[in-house]
C-alpha positions in Angstrom: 1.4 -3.3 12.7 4.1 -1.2 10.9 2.7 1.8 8.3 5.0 3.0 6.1 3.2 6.8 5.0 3.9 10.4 4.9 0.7 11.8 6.5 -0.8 13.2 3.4 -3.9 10.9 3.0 -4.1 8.9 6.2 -6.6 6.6 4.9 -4.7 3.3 6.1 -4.0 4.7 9.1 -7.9 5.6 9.8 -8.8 1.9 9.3 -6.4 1.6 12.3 -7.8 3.4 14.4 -11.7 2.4 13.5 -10.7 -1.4 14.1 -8.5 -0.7 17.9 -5.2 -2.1 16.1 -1.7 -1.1 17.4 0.9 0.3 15.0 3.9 2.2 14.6 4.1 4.8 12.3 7.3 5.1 9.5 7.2 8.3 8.1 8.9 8.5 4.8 9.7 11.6 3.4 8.5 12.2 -0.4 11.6 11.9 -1.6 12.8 8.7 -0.4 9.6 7.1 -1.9 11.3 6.1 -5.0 14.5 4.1 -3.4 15.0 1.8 -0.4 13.9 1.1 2.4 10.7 1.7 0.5 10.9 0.3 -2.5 11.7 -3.3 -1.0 8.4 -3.1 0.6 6.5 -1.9 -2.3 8.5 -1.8 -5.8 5.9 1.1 -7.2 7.5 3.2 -4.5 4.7 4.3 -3.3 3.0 5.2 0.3 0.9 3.4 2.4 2.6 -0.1 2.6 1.7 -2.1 6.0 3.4 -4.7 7.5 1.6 -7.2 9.9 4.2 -9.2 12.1 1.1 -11.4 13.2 1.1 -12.9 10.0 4.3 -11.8 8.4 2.6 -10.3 5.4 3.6 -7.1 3.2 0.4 -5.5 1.6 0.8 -1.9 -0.4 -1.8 -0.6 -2.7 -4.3 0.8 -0.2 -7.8 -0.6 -1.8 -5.6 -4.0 -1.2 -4.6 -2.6 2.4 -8.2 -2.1 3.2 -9.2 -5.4 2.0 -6.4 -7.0 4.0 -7.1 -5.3 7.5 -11.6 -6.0 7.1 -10.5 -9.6 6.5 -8.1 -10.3 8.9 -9.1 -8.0 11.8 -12.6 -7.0 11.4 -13.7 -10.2 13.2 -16.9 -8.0 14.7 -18.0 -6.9 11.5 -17.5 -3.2 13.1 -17.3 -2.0 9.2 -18.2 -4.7 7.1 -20.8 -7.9 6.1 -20.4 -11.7 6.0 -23.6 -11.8 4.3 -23.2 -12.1 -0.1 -25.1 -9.7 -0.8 -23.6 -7.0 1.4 -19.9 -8.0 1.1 -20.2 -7.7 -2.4 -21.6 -4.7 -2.7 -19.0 -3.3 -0.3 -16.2 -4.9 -2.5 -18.0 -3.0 -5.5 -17.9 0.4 -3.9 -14.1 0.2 -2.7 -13.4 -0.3 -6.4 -15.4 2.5 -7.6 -13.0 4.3 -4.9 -9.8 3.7 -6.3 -10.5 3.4 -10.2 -13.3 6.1 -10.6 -13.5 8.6 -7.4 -9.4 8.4 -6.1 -7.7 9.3 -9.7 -10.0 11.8 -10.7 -10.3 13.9 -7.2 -6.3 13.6 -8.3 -6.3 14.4 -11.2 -8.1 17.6 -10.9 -6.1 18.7 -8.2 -3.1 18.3 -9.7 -4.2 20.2 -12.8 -5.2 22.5 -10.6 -2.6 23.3 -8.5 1.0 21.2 -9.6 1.2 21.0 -13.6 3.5 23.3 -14.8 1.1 25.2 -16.8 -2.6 25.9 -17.1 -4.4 24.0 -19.0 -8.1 25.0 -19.0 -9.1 22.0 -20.9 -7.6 19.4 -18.3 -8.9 21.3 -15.3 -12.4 21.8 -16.6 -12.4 18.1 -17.8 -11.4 16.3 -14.1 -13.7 18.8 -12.2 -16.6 17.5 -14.6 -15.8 14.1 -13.9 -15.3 15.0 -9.7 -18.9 16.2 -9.8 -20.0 13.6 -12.0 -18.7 10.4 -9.2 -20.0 13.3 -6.4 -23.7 13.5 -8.3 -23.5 9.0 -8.9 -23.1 8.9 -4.7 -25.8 11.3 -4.1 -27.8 9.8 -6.7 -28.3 6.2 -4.5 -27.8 7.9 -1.1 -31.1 9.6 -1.8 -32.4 6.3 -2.3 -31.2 4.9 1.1 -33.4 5.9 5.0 -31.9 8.1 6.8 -29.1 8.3 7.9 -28.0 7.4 4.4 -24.7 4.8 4.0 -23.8 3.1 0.8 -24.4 -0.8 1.7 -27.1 -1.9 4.5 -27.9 0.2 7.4 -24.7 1.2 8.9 -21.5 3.0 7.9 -18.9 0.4 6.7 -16.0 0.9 5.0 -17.3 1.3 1.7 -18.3 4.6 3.5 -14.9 5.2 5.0 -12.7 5.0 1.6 -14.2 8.3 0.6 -13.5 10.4 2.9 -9.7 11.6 2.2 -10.7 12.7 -0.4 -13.7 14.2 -0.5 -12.0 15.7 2.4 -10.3 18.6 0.2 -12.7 19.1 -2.1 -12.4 22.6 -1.7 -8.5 22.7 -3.1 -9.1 20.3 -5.7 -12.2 21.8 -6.8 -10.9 25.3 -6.7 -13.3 26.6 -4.4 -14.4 27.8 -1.0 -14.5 25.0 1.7 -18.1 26.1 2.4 -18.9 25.5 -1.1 -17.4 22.4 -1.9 -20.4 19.7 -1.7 -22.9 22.6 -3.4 -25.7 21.0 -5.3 -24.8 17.7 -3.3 -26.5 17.8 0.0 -26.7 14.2 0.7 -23.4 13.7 0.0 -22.7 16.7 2.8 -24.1 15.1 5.2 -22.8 12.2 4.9 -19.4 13.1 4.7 -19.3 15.3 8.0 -20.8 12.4 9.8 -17.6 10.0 8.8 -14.9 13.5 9.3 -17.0 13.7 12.8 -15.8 10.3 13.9 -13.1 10.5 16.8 -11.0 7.9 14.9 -10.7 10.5 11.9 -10.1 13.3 14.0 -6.9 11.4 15.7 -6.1 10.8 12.1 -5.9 14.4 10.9 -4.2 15.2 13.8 -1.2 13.0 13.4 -1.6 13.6 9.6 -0.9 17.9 10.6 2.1 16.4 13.1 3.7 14.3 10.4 3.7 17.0 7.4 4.8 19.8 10.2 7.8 17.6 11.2 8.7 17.2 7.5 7.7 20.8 6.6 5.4 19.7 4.0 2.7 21.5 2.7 -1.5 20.5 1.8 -0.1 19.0 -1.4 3.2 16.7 0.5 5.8 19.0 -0.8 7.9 21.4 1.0 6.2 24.5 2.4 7.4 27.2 -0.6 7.5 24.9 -3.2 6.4 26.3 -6.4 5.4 23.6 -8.8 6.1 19.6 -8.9 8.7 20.2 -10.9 10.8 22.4 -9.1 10.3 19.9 -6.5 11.4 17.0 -8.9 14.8 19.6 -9.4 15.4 19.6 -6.0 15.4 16.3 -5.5 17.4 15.2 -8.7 20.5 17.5 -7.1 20.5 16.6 -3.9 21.1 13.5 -5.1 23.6 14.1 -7.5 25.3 15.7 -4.7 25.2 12.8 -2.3 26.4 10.4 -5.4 29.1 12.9 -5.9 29.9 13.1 -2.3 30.0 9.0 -1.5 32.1 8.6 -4.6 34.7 11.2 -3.4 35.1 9.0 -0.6 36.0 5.9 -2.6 
């Protein structure tokens, strides 16, 4: 299996790991997302993309990724159901991931941290809605036996498309690490079993290597980067540069 990523939210890549699957690793640099080799692999230009050359298929978008690799490869049901009931409910909670937990943890973090100016308004309004999705999880884990998982009994990976991103809560939420999951104790405890797992510890690991190679920072841009759009800036003139340069060749 080939993963096309740059390290900075290694949730394809846990998947991976969790189901024993071989891969390779392209590391793309964020500035190269927009252009080929990318973007004739995923025409958003956009990171994860996989490519399976058991089956020959392309899959980007990672709720699709995800969906892809419990289908095909999760012939155990290590992290999922065959029963309705249960694979439904799974299904239900991936989308709640990437429509209603994924863009709003993003949101607030970059209106924390990457808009060009502060705007009060903004940051209060996607750190409301951060705890709000935070406060719906803890809500039904209450409701669950110990130890608590969204669907049946056992973690699946319902579970596991969380975790990135609750993962830095603490820099999208603006506060300290320890405080982070405050007023969401369930919720705690249930992430730090999932970031206890071996096969998301390997993750982070090869997430720090990748973004140390490419001297990235938390965020995925260059280490003294000010704002996005100086970042943007930079990236507009070294490619004016290279245009100029190639055409001087002509």
């Amino acid at each position: 299996m080939r993963l096309a990523d740059y390290g900075i939210l290694p949730l394809a890549l846990l998947f991976f790991e969790e189901l024993g699957l071989p891969y390779e690793i392209e590391s793309i640099r964020f500035e190269n997302i927009k252009q080929p080799p990318l973007t004739d692999i995923n025409p958003n230009g956009r990171v994860p993309a996989i490519e399976d050359p058991n089956t020959g298929i392309t899959v980007w978008e990672t709720g699709a990724i995800i969906q892809y690799l419990i289908k095909q490869y999760d012939t155990e049901r290590l992290l999922s159901y065959d029963s309705l009931k249960e694979y439904t409910q799974c299904s239900q909670w991936l989308f709640f991931q990437v429509s209603g937990h994924g863009p709003f943890v993003g949101q607030a973090g970059w209106f924390q941290h990457l808009h060009q100016e502060k705007l009060p308004s903004a940051i209060e309004r996607y750190v409301n809605e951060v705890r709000r999705v935070l406060g719906v999880l803890e809500s039904v884990l209450s409701k669950k036996p110990a130890p608590q998982w969204l669907v049946g009994d056992r973690i699946t990976y319902a579970d596991l498309s969380f975790l990135p991103w609750n993962e830095r809560l603490d820099v999208t939420l603006g506060v300290p690490r320890e405080q982070m999951f405050d007023g969401f104790p369930i919720v705690k405890d249930w992430h730090e079993r999932m970031a206890s797992r071996l096969s998301w510890k390997k993750c982070m690991e090869i997430r720090a290597r990748l973004m140390e190679d490419q001297g990235l920072d938390w965020h995925g841009m260059p280490k003294d980067t000010k704002s996005f759009q100086q970042y943007e800036a930079d990236i507009a003139a070294k490619h004016a540069e290279a245009n100029k340069a190639a055409a001087s060749k002509e």
